[in-house]
Every structure is written in structure tokens, then in C-alpha cells.
PLY file of the C-alpha trace (Angstrom):
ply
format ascii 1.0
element vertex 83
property float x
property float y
property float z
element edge 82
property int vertex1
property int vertex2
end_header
-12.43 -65.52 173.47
-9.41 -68.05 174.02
-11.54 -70.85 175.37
-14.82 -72.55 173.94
-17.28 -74.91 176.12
-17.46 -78.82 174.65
-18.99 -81.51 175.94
-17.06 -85.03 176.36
-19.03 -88.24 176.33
-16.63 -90.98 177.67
-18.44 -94.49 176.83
-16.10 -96.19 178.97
-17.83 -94.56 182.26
-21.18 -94.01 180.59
-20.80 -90.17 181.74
-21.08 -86.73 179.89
-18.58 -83.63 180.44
-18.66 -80.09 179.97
-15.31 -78.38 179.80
-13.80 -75.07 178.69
-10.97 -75.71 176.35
-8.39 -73.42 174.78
-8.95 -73.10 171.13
-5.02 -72.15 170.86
-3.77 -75.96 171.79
-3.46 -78.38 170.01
-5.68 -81.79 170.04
-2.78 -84.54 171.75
-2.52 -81.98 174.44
-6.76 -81.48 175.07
-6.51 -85.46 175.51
-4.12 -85.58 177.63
-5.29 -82.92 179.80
-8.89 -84.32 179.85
-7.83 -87.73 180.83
-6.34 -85.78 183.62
-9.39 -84.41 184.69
-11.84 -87.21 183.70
-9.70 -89.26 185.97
-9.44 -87.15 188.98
-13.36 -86.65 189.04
-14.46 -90.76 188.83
-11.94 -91.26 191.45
-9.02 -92.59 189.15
-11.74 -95.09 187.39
-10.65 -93.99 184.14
-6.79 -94.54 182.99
-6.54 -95.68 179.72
-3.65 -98.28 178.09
-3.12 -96.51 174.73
-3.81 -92.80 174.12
-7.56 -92.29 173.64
-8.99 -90.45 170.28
-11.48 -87.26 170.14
-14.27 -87.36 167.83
-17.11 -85.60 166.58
-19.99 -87.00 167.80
-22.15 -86.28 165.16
-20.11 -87.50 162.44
-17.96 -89.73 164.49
-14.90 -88.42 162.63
-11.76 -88.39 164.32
-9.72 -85.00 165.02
-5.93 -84.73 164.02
-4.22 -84.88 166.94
-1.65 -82.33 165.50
-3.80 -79.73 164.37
-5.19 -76.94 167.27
-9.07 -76.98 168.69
-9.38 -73.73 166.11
-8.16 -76.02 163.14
-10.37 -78.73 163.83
-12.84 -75.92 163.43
-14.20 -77.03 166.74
-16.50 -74.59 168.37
-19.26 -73.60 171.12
-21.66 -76.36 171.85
-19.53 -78.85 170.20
-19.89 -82.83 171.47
-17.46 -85.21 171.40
-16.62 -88.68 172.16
-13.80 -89.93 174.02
-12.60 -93.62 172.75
0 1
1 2
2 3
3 4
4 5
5 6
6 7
7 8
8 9
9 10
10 11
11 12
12 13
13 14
14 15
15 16
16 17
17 18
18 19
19 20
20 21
21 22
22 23
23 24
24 25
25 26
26 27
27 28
28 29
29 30
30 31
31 32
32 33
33 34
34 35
35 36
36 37
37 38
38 39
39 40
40 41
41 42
42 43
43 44
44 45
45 46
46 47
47 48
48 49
49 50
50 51
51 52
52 53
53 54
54 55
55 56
56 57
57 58
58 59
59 60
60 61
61 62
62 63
63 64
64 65
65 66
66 67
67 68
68 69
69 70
70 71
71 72
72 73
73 74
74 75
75 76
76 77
77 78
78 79
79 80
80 81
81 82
């Protein structure tokens, strides 16, 4: 399977996301692509001033940015926080 299912807590908008994500890209490009999204869907409430960081939620370590989703050794049922 190329794609795994996350979910995104963003504290900023208090909300939870589930998204598919391709394990084959790296972790810059997830962020950018789920401010994307996260934007379009609280009707552009969420833009950001510097780059945001993904971390694991349950040990609120951050992911390298320059390593893929399959580096990170993220997988199914993963949750994350978007800061």
C-alpha cells in the first residue's frame, strides 16, 4: 500500500483530521500539502507565518522534515500534532 491513514490534531483550530498520506514523500512536502487542505476545509482560518512542525503525539517528538513518512517509521493509526 502507497498511502497510510493519520490523524492531524491542529491546536490552533481545536480540530482533529484524518488523512491518507503517501508513505513515499517526504515530511516538508506532507506539511505543506496539509496546510493546503486544513486551510481549504476551515474556510482559509488556518495560514500559518512560519512553516508548521509534525509531531508524534504520543511522544511529542518532532519528525525530520527531510526524511519520507516510511523513514519516520510512521504508520496506520498514527496521531499527530500540527504546531
Amino acid at each position: 500500500m502507497n498511502k497510510i491513514l493519520v490523524n492531524v490534531y491542529v491546536p490552533s483550530l481545536e480540530e482533529n483530521y484524518d488523512f491518507w498520506i503517501p508513505i513515499n514523500k517526504k515530511i516538508y512536502k506532507i506539511i505543506l500539502l496539509l496546510i493546503k487542505i486544513i486551510n481549504e476545509s476551515s474556510d482559509d482560518f488556518y495560514r500559518p507565518n512560519v512553516m508548521p512542525l509534525l509531531y508524534d503525539k504520543l511522544t511529542a517528538q518532532p519528525y525530520d522534515i527531510n526524511l519520507t513518512v516510511k523513514d519516520n517509521q510512521i504508520g496506520n493509526g498514527t496521531q499527530m500534532i500540527l504546531i
